[in-house]
C-alpha positions in Angstrom: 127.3 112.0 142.9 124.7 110.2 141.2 124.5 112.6 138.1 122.0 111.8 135.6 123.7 111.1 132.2 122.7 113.3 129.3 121.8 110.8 126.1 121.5 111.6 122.9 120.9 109.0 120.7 118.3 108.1 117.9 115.3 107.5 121.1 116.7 110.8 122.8 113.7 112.4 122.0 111.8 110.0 124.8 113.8 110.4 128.0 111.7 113.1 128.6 109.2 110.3 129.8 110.4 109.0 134.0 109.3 106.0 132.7 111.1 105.0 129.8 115.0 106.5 131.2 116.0 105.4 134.7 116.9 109.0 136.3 120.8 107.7 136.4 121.2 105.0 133.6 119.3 106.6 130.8 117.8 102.8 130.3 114.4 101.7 130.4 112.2 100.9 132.8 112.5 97.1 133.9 108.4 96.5 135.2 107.4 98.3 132.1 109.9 97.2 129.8 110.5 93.8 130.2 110.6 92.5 127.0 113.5 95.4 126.3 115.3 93.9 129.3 115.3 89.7 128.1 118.8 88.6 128.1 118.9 87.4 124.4 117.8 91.3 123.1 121.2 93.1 122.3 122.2 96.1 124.7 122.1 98.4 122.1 118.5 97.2 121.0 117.2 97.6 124.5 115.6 101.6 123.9 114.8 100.8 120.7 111.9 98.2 122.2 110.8 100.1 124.9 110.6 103.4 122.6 108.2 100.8 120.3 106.4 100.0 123.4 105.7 103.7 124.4 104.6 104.9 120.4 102.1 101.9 120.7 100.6 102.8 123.8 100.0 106.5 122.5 98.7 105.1 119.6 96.5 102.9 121.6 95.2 105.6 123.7 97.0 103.5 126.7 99.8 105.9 128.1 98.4 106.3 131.1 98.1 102.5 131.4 101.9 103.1 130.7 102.6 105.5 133.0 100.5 103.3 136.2 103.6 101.3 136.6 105.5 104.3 137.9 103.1 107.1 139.0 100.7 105.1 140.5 96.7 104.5 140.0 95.8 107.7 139.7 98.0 107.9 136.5 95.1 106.2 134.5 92.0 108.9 135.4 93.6 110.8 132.0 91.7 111.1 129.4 92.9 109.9 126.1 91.0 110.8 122.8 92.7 109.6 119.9 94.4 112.4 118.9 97.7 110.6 118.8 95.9 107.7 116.3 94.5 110.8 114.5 97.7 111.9 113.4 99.4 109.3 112.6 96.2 108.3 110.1 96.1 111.5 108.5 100.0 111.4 107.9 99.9 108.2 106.5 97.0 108.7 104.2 98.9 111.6 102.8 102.1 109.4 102.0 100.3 106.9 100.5 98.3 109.6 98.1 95.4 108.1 96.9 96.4 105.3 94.8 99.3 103.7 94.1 101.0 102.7 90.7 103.8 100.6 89.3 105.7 101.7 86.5 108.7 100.5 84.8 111.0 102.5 82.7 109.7 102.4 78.7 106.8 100.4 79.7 104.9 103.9 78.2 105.1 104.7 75.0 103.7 105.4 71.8 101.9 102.5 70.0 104.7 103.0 67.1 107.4 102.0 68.7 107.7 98.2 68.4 111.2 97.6 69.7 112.0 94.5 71.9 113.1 96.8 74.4 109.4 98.7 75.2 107.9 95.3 74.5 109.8 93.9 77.2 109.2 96.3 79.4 105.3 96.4 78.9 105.3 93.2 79.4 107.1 92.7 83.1 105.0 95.7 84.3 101.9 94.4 83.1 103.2 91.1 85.2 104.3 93.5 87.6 101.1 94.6 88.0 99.5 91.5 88.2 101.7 90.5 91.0 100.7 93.1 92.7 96.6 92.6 92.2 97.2 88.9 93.4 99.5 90.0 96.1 97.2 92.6 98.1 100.1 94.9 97.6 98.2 98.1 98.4 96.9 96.1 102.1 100.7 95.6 102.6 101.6 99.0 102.0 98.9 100.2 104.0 100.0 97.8 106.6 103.9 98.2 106.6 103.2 102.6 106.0 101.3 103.0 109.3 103.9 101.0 111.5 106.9 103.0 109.6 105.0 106.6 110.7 103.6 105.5 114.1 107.0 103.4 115.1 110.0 105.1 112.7 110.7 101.5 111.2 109.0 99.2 108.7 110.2 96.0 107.4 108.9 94.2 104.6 110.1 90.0 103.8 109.5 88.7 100.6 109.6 84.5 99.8 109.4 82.6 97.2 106.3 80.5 97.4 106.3 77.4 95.3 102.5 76.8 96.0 101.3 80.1 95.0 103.8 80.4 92.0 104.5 83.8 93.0 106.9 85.5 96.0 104.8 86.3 98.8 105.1 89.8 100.3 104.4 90.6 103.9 104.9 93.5 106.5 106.7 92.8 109.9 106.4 94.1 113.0 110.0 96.2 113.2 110.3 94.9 117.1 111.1 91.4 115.4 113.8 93.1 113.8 117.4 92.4 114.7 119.5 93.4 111.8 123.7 92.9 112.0 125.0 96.4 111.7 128.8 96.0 112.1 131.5 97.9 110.7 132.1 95.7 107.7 127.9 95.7 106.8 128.3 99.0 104.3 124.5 100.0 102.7 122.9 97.1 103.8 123.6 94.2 106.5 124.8 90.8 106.0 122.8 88.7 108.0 119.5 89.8 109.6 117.6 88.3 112.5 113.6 87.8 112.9 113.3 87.0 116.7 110.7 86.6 119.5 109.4 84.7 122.1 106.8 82.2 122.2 105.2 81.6 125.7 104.4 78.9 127.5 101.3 76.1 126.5 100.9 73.8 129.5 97.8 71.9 127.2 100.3 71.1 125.2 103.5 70.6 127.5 105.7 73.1 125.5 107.7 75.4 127.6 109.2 79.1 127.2 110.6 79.3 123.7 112.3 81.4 121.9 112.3 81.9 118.1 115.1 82.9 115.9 114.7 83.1 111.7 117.7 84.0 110.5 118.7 85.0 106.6 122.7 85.4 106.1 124.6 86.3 102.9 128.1 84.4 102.7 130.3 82.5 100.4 128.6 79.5 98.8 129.0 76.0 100.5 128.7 72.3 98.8 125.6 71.0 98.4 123.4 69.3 101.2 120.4 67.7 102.0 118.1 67.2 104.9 119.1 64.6 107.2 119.0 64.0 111.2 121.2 63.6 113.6 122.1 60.9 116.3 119.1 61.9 118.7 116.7 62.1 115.6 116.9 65.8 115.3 116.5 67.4 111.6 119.7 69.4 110.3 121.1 69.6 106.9 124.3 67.4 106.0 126.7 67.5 103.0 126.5 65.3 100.2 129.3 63.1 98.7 132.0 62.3 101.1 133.4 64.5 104.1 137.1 64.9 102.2 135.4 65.6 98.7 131.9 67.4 99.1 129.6 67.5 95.9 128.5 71.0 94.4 125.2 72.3 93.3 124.7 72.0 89.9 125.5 74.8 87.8 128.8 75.4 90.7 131.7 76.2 89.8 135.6 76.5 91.2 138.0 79.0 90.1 141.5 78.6 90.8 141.4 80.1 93.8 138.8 77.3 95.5 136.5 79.8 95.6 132.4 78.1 94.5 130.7 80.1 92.1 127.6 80.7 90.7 125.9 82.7 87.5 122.8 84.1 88.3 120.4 85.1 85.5 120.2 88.7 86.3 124.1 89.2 87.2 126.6 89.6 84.0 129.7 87.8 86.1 129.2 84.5 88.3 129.3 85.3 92.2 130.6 83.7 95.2 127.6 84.4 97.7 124.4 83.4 98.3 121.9 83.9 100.3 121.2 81.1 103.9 117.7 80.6 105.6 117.9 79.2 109.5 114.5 78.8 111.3 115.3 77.3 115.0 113.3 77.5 118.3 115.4 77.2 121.8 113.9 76.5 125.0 114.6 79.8 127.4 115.7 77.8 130.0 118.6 76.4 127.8 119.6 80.1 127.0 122.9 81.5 129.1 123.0 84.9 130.1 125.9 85.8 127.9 123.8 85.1 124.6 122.2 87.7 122.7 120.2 86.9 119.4 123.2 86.9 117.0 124.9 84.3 119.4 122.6 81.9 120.2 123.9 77.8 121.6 123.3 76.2 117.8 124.3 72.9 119.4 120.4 73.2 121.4 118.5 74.5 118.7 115.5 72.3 117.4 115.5 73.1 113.5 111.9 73.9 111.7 110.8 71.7 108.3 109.5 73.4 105.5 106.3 72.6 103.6 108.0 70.3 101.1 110.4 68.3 103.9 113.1 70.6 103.8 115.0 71.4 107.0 115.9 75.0 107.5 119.2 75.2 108.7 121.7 76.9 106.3 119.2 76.3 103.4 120.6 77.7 99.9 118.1 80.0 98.6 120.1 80.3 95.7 119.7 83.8 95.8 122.4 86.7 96.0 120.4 89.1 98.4 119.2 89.3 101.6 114.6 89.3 100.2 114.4 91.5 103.3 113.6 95.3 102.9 114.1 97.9 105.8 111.4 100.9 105.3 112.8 103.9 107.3 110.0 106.4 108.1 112.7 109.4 107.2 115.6 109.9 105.8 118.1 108.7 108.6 120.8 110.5 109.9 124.6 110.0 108.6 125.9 106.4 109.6 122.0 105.6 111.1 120.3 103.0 110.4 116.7 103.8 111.9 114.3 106.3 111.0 112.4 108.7 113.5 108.5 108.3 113.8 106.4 111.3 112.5 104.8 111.9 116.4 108.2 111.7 117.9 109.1 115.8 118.4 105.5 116.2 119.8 104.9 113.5 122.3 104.8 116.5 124.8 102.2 117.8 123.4 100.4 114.8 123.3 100.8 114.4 127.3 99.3 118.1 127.4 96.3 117.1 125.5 95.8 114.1 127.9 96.1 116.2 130.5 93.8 119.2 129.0 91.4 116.4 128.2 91.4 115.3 131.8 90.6 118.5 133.3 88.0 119.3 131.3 86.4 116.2 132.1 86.4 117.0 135.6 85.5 120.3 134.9 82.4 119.5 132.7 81.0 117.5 135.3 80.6 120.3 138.1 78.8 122.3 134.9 76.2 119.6 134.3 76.1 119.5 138.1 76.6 122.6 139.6 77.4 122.9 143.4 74.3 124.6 145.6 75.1 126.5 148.2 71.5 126.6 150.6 71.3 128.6 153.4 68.0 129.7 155.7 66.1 126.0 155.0 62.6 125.4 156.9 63.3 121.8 156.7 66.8 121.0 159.4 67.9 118.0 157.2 71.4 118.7 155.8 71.8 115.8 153.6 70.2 117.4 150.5 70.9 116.7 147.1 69.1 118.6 143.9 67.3 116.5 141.1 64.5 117.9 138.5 61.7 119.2 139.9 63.4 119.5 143.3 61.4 122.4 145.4 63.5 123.9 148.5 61.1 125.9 151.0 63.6 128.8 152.2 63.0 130.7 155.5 62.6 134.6 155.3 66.0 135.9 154.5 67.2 132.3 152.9 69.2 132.2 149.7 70.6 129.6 147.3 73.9 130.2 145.5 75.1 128.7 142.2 78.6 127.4 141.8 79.4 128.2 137.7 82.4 126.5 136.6 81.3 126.9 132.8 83.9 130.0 132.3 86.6 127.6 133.4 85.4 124.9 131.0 85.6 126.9 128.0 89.0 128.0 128.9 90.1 124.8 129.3 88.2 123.3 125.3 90.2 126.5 124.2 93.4 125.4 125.5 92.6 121.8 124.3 92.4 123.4 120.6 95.4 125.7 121.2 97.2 122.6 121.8 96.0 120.6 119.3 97.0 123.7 116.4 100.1 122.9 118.3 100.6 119.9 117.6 99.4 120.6 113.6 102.3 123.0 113.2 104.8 120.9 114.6 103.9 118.2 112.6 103.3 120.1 109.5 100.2 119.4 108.9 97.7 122.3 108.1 94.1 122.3 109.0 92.5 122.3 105.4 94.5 118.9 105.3 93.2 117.0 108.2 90.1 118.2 107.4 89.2 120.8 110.6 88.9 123.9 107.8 86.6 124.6 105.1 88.6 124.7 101.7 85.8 126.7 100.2 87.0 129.5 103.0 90.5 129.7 101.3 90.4 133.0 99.1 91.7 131.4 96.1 93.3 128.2 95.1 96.9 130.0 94.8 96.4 130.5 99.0 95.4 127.0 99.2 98.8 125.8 97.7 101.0 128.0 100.1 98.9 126.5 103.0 99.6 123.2 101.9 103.1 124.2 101.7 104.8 123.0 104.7 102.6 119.3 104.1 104.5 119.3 100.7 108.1 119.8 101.8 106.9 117.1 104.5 105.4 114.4 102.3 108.3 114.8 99.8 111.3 114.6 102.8 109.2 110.8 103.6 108.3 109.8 99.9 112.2 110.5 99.4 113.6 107.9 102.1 110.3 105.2 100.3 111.6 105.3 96.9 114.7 103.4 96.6 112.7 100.4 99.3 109.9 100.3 97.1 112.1 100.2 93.7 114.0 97.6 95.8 110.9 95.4 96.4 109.6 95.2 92.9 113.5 94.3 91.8 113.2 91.6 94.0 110.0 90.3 93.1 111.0 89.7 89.4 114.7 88.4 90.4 113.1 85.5 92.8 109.8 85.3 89.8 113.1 84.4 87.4 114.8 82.0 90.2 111.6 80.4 90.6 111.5 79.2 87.0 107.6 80.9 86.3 107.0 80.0 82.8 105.9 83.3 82.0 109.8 85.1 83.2 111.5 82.4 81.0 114.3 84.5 79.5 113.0 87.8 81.0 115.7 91.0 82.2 115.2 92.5 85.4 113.7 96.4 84.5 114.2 99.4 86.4 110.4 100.0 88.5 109.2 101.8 91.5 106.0 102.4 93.0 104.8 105.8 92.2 102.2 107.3 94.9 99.1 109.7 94.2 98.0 113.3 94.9 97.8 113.9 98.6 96.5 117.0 98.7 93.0 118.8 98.1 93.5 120.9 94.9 91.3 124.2 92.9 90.0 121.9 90.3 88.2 125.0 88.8 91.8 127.0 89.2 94.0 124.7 87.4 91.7 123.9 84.7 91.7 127.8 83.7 95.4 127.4 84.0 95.6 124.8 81.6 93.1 126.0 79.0 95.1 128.9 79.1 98.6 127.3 78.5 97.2 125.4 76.3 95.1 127.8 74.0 98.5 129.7 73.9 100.3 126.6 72.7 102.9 126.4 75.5 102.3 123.0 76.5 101.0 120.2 74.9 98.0 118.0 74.8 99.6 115.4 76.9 101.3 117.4 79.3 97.9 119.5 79.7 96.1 116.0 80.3 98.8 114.9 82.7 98.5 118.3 84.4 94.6 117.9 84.7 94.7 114.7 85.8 97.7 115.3 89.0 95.1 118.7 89.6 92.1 115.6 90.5 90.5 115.6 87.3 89.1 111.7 86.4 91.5 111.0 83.6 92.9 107.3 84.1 94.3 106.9 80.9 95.9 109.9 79.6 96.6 108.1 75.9 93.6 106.7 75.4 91.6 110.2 76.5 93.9 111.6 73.9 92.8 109.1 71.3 88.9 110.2 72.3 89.4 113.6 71.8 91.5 113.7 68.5 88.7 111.3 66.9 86.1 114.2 67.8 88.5 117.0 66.9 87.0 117.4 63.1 88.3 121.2 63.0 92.1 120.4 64.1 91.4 117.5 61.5 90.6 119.6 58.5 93.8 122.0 59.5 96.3 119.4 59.4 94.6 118.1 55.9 95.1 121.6 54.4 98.7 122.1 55.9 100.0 118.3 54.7 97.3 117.4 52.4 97.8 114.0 53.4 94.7 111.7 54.1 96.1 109.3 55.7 97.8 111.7 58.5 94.4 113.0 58.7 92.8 109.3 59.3 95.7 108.8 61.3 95.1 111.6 63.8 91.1 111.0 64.0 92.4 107.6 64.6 90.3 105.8 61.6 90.9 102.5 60.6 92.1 100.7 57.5 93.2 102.6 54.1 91.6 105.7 52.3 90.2 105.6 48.9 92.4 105.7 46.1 90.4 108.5 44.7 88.4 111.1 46.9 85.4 111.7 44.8 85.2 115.3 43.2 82.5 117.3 44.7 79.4 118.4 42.6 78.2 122.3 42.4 74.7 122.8 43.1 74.3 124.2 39.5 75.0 120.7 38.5 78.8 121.3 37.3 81.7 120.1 38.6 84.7 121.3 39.3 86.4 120.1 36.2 83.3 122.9 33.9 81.3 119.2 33.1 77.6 119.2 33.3 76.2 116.3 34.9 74.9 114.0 32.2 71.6 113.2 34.0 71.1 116.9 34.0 71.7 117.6 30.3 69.0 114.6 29.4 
């Protein structure tokens, strides 16, 4: 009976839109979609696409552009204002906080401890950190955060770069992301595809193309080298003879035949590693049967690397996949994608558009009212008013006003009723994107249960970041150690993440009372009332070195700890004096010229 079938998957929350699910399929449009609809793009990839496609338009204030291809030219009269790309800034900005830090495990600590262990550790995040300056890390975060909040997905690939010295980090577009997910892929997939099409250059007589960069993790192969074929085509070919293959250096073979291979940040050899394939295909040479994980290899033209090397099964001789899926939430059980932050309130957002519109209209008849004029001397009927416009009326004439400003401010109130809307359902209270005064909040105690829902928000997101991000940086030092950089000769891999800054506007004035008072009571200590200071917005960068400033001033809790220990150099120690103290403090002199031991002073006495 033609029934419409009810979907609900991961992009359920579009098929709201006519134009994304066909009224009986559930699958997107063709004219608008066709990218979602090429023959090499997986069935079960096909929504996710067009659902990118529809977040971009909304982002780019062209839904209605969208929406032409099915409701006709008058779909693009709306009205778009950027609250969609308003949003998703804001949300963003908050998930980033406002700075980013590496830190690794033991890298702080106190300037006593000398173990290998916290040297070690100082020592890779400093690198760490380094890597990170040279890098642009916080540009790629920046990068990769919005598309993970405006799309649901974020991927970040990381290379080693043999030019630079250093692996290269950057942010990709999630639509070029084709990962494996079968049954046998557990945490993370196997083999992972970048693809996308190239189109067509008649200057320089290159065809439809199709582009496929492929990285795979499976059992290690003999060696090979790059080579060519019989047509003069680059591939990669084993070395030593085809009955008796030669093996990487460093390869071994346990009894089983199995080749393995001890990596320096693994404790036992291991039979994988990981295999880099960049090919182009012409589309015409592409059957309609083949998606991108089953592409005709026997037609692929093979790229070259930088230094000659032909990419086709090329041994990175690396263990993992150096590509990082960045979910925008926490995904569902047995999901793999995450959900972008505008996708419960795209509804709203059509609303707006169409609030937006009406007002537009309606503002117009308000600059320009209609005139109704009745009993003119002059018969002309084609009159239109302007400044300075003088209409001579007969006796009995009259000229009526059309006002249309009641309706206009009905309609900016419903605009900002939705918008609130929109705020709730996002989470996202008015002091934080800036629409309310903070100074109106009644103390900083209401401020923080206003900012309450934004908290529970940012911390559900900043949860389904922190393993990625700890993954990143683990990868960065494993391919800085596969790379041979002088400086990560004999280094370990350390536990590091990336940890994110204060989002929210805080009551400086409140939590410094709250902390003098803690502190004057002695409930918390002088770091801890520093590190509380300095997450409540106060300028404190370096919380030991501000505690080293204010002990060498602290001449009254100096004299204290000198009278409780009687120790000089604890005292020197804690105003943070250099070198050692005198053998002998000198003995004071009374102003009646005695000591302290009853001796007159023998200058005195002469």
């Amino acid at each position: 009976m033609g029934l419409r079938q009810f979907l609900v998957d991961a992009w359920g929350w579009l098929n709201f839109k006519p134009v994304y699910a066909d009224p009986h399929l559930g699958t997107p449009h063709r004219r608008a979609f066709p990218a979602a609809h090429a023959t090499w793009v997986p069935d079960e990839d096909a929504r996710r696409l067009a659902a990118y496609t529809v977040l971009a338009a909304y982002d780019n204030n062209q839904a209605g552009e969208l929406a032409e291809i099915r409701d006709g030219p008058e779909a693009r009269e709306r009205r778009e204002f950027g609250d969609p790309a308003t949003f998703i800034d804001a949300i963003t900005a908050d998930v980033l906080g406002d700075e980013q830090r590496i830190v690794v495990d033991g890298a702080e600590h106190d300037e006593d401890d000398t173990s290998p262990d916290a040297a070690e550790a100082s020592a890779v995040q400093e690198a760490l950190i380094q890597w990170a300056e040279d890098e642009q890390l916080a540009m790629r975060m920046q990068q990769a955060e919005r598309k993970a909040v405006s799309l649901g997905d974020a991927v970040y690939r990381l290379a080693w770069e043999p030019g630079k010295g250093r692996p290269t980090l950057r942010a990709m577009d999630p639509g070029l992301y084709f990962p494996v997910l079968d049954d046998d892929a557990g945490e993370f997939p196997r083999r992972v595809h970048f693809c996308w099409e190239l189109p067509e250059d008649p200057k320089r007589g290159l065809k439809d193309r199709l582009r496929r960069i492929t990285y795979e993790l499976a059992p290690i192969a003999p060696a090979t080298v790059s080579g060519t074929d019989r047509l003069g085509r680059p591939l990669r070919t084993y070395l030593g003879e085809a009955d008796a293959p030669l093996l990487t250096p460093g390869d071994t073979v346990d009894e089983t035949g199995t080749i393995l291979r001890q990596y320096p940040w693994n404790d036992a050899p291991s039979p994988y590693t990981c295999y880099l394939t960049d090919a182009v295909w012409l589309l015409e040479d592409l059957e309609r049967t083949s998606d991108v994980d089953n592409l005709p290899m026997d037609k692929a033209m093979y790229a070259r690397r930088d230094d000659g090397e032909v990419l086709n099964g090329l041994d990175l001789m690396i263990d993992f996949i150096p590509v990082v899926h960045l979910p925008n939430t926490v995904p569902a059980a047995e999901e793999h994608w995450g959900r972008p932050s505008l996708a419960r309130v795209l509804q709203v957002m059509d609303e707006l558009a169409a609030s937006d519109t009406d007002s537009a209209r309606a503002s117009a008849t308000t600059g320009s009212p209609i005139l109704s004029v009745s009993g003119l001397q002059d018969s002309r009927t084609d009159l239109a008013a302007g400044p300075g416009m003088v209409f001579k009326l007969a006796d009995g004439g009259r000229m009526d006003v059309l006002n249309t400003a009641p309706q206009l401010a009905q309609l900016l109130a419903t605009v900002e009723s939705l918008r609130d809307r929109a705020a709730v359902n996002l989470r996202l209270p008015a002091v934080a994107l800036g629409t309310q005064d903070p100074a109106q909040m009644p103390s900083g105690y209401a401020l923080r249960l206003s900012l309450g829902p934004l908290d529970k928000l940012i911390a559900g997101m900043r949860l389904a970041r922190r393993h990625k991000y700890m993954l990143i940086l683990k990868f960065v030092q494993r391919l800085f150690i596969a790379g041979q950089h002088p400086d990560w000769v004999g280094r370990t891999v350390q536990p590091a993440t990336v940890v994110m800054g204060a989002y929210t506007p805080t009551d400086r004035a409140g939590v410094l009372e709250e902390v003098v008072t803690a502190y004057t009571a002695g409930l918390v200590s002088l770091e801890t009332a520093l590190r509380m200071l300095a997450e409540g917005g106060w300028p404190i960068e370096d919380i030991p070195a501000e505690i080293e400033r204010i002990q060498a001033r602290a001449f009254a809790q100096a004299g204290a700890l000198a009278d409780a220990t009687g120790d000089a150099k604890a005292v020197r120690d804690y105003l943070g004096l250099k070198g050692e103290p005198p053998e002998q403090v000198p003995v004071p002199v009374l102003p009646g010229g005695q000591d302290l031991d009853g001796e007159r002073d023998a200058g005195q006495e002469q």
